[in-house]
N, C-alpha and C positions, 0 to 999 in steps of 0.2 A: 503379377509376377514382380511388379518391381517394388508392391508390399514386401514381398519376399527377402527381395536384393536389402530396403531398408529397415529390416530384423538384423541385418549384418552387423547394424551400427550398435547393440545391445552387446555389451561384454558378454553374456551368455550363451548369443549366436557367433563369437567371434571364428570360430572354424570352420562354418558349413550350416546353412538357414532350413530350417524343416519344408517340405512341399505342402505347402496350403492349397495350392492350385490343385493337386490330386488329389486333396482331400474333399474340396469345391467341386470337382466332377463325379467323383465318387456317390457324395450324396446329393446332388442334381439327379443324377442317373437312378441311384436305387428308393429314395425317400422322397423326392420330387415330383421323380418321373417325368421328367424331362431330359433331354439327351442332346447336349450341346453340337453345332453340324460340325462335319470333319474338316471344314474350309476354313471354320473360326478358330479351332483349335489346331490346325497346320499354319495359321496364319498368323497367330498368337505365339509361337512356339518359334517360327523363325525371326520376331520381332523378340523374345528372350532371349535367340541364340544371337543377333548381330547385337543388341546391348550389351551383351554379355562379353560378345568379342572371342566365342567357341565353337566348337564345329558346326557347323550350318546343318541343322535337319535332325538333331539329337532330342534337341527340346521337344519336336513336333511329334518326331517317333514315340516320347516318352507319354504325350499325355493322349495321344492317339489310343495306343497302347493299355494306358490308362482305361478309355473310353472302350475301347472294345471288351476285353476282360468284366468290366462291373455290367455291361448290357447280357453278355455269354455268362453271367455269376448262376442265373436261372439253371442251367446245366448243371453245373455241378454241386446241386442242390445243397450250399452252404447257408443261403440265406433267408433262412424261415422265421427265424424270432431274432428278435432285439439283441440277445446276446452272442449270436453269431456274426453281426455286423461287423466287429471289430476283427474275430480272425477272418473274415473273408476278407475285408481291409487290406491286412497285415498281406494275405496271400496274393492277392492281387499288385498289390505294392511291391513286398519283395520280388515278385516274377518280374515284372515288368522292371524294375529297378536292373535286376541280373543282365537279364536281355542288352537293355539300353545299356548297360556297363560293360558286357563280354563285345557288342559291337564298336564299343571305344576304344576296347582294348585293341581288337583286331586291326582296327582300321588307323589307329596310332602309334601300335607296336609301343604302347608305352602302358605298364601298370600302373593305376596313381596309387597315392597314400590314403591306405585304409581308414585312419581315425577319422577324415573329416567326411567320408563316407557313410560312416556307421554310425556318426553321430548325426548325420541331416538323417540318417533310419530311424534311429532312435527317437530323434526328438519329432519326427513325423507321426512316428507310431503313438508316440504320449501324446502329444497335441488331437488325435481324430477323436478319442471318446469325450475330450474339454468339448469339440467342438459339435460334436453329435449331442452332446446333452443339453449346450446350448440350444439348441438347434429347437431340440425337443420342450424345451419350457418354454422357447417361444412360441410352438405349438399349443401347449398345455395355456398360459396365458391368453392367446386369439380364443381358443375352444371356449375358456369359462367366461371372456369378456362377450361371445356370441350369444351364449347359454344362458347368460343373468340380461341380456337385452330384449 
């Protein structure tokens, strides 16, 4: 997360930094197959919220949230080929993004400002397929270095 925090310092992220951290649990969870524990990511999430100097326990809900959602994706059978990775992504993000926003709202009695909102979505959303294809050539590279040995 505090990759995250130092994406701020690029004039491109200067409004609002994309979530990598959900995109890093996202495909742990469904491409992995590994399932980070609720203790590392509650514990992780209130060391974001006091650096951060935010409401205590938002971060934790977020990527919790996160994790529940991509493990329960099996349910609602979005995720069967390659190409649906990306909207269950999207689906699971925006949910859990709403939730953890309609509870800030509630519990601060204060709206924030939409742009830098839309843009850590936006540039969340762009960034998962950069980093799933990564992902996947470094697959496709171990396979064929396995396969010519």
């Amino acid at each position: 997360m505090d990759f995250e925090r130092s994406l701020g310092y690029f004039s491109i992220f200067n409004s609002s930094t994309p979530s990598i951290i959900s995109i890093l649990i996202y495909l742990l969870i469904r491409k992995l197959n590994f399932s980070p524990s609720n203790i590392l990511l509650f514990i992780l999430g209130i060391l974001n919220d006091v650096m951060s100097g935010v409401s205590l326990g938002f971060s934790s809900m977020f990527l919790l949230l996160i994790k529940f959602q991509a493990e329960n994706l099996s349910l609602l059978k979005l995720n069967k080929n390659h190409e649906q990775q990306w909207f269950s992504f999207t689906f699971i993000f925006i949910t859990t993004f709403l939730i953890v926003l309609l509870i800030n709202v509630t519990v601060n009695l204060n709206i924030p400002d939409l742009n830098p909102l839309l843009f850590h979505v936006g540039t969340t959303l762009i960034l998962f397929p950069i980093i799933n294809s990564g992902l996947d050539l470094i697959f496709f590279i171990t396979r064929m270095i396995k396969t010519n040995s």
